[in-house]
C-alpha positions as CSV (number, residue, x, y, z in Angstrom):
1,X,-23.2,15.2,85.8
2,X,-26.1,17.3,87.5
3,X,-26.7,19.4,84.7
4,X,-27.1,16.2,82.8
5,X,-29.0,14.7,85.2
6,X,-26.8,11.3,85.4
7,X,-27.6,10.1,88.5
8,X,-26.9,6.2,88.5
9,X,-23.6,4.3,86.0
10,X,-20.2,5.1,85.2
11,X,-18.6,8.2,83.7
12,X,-16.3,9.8,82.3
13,X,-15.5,13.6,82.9
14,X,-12.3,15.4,81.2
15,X,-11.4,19.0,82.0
16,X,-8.7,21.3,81.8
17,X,-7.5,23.4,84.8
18,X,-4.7,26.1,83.9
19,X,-3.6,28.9,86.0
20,X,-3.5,32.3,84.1
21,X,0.4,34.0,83.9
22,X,-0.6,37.3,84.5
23,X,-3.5,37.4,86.9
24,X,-2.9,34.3,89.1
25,X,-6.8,33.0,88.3
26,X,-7.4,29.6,88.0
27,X,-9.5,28.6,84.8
28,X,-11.5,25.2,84.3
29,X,-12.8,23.8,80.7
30,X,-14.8,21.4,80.5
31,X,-13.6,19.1,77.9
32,X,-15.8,15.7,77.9
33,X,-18.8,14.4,79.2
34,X,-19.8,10.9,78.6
35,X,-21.7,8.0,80.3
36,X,-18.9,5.4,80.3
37,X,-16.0,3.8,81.6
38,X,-12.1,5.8,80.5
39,X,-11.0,3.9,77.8
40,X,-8.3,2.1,79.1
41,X,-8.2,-0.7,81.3
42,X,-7.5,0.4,85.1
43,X,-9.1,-2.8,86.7
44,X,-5.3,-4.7,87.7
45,X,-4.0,-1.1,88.6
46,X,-7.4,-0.3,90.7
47,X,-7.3,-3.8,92.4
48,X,-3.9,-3.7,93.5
49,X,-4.4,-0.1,94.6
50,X,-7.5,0.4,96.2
51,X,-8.8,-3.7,96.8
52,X,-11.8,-2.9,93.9
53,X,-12.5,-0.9,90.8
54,X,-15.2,1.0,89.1
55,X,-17.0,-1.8,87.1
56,X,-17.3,-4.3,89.8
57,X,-18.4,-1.2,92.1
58,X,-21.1,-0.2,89.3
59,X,-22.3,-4.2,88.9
60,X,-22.6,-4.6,92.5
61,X,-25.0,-1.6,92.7
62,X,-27.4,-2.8,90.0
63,X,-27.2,-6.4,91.2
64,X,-26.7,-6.7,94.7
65,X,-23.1,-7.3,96.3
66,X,-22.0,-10.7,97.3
67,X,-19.2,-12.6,99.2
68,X,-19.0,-14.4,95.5
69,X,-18.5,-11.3,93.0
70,X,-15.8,-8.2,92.9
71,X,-13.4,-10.4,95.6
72,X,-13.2,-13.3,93.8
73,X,-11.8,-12.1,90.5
74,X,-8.4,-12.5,90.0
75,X,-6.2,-10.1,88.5
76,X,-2.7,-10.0,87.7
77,X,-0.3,-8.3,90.5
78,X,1.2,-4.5,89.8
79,X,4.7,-4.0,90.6
């Protein structure tokens, strides 16, 4: 994100780590880059995790945070 000089939004960042067989080195390849959320919807998972998620985390950043916004959503409970 850096290199790409994406400082401020959501992202997504894929990459591959292996470990080599024969020489024990761990390798890292970079598979995606992008300026956007994962493509599937983590929100209910995230909520009943963590207590928030990524969007509501990215919203409150550009428009101020309030008693009113990520806590009052309701979401459907994870079991």
């Amino acid at each position: 994100l850096e290199a790409l000089d994406i400082r401020w939004g959501l992202s997504h960042v894929e990459v591959i780590v292996t470990r080599n067989a024969e020489t024990g080195s761990i390798q890292v390849r970079l598979v995606e880059v992008n300026c956007r959320q994962h493509n599937t919807d983590f929100m209910p998972l995230t909520n009943a995790c963590v207590g928030y998620n990524a969007l509501d985390m990215v919203l409150a950043a550009y428009l101020g945070d309030s008693d009113e916004s990520s806590s009052s959503h309701e979401y459907p409970e994870v079991n």
